[in-house]
N, C-alpha and C positions, 0 to 999 in steps of 0.2 A: 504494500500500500504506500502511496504518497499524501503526506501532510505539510500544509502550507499553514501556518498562522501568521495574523497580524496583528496588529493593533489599531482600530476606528474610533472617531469619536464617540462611538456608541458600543464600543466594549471587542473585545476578542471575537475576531473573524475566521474561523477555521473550515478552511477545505477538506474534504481527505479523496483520493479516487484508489480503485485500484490501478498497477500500475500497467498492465496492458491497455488499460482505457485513456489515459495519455495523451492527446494529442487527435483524439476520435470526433468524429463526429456524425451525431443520432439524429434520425429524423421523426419528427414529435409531430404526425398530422400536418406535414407540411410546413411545420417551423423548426429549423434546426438547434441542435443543443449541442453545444459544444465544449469537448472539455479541455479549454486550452491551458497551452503550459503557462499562460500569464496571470492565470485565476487557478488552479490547480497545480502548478508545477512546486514545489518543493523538494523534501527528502524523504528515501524511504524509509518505512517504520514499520516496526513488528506492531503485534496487537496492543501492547501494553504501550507503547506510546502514543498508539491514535487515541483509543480509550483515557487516558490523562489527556489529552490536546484536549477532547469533545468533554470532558468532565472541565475544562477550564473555558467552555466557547458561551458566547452571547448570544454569536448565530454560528450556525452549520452548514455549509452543502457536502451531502455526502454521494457519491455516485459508484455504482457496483454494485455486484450479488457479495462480496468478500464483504467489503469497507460498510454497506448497509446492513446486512446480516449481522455483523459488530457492534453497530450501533444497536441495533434491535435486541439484541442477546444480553447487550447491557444496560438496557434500558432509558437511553435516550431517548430511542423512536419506537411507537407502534405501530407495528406491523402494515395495520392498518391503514396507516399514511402513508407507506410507501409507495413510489408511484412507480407505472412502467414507464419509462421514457425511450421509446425507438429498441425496446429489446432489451435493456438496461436498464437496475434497481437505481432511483435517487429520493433520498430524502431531505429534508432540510428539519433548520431544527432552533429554536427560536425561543431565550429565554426572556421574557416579563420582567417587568422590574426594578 
């Protein structure tokens, strides 16, 4: 997996994709979705450091069956909001407050 964090003025922005997903792009009903390396590109990370990245995030985009599955197993994201996008698990994730 790859993780990107930052800092916004509205708090930690963390990406994660898997990493064959890289550089891909989904077609979503005729709108694409892209997962570029200038909004996703970072370093790769085993589970345990995406899981701390998304346990420290304000907002989330998470993209993949690996990096979504992760979030969902640990309770970030419900299942249930996971969306298909062009073939591909993404969720996002968005903390109040």
């Amino acid at each position: 997996m790859i993780v990107n964090e930052r800092e916004t003025p509205e708090g930690r922005l963390v990406a994660v994709c898997d990493d064959e997903l890289l550089g891909e792009t989904f077609d979503n009903d005729g709108v694409p979705f892209e997962v570029t390396e200038e909004f996703y590109g970072g370093e790769h990370a085993g589970e345990d450091r995406v899981v701390a990245s998304l346990a420290r995030a304000r907002v989330a985009n998470i993209v993949g069956a690996h990096s979504v599955g992760l979030a969902v197993e640990h309770g970030f994201v419900e299942e249930a909001n996971v969306l298909d996008v062009g073939g591909t698990s993404h969720a996002q994730l968005v903390r109040l407050g």
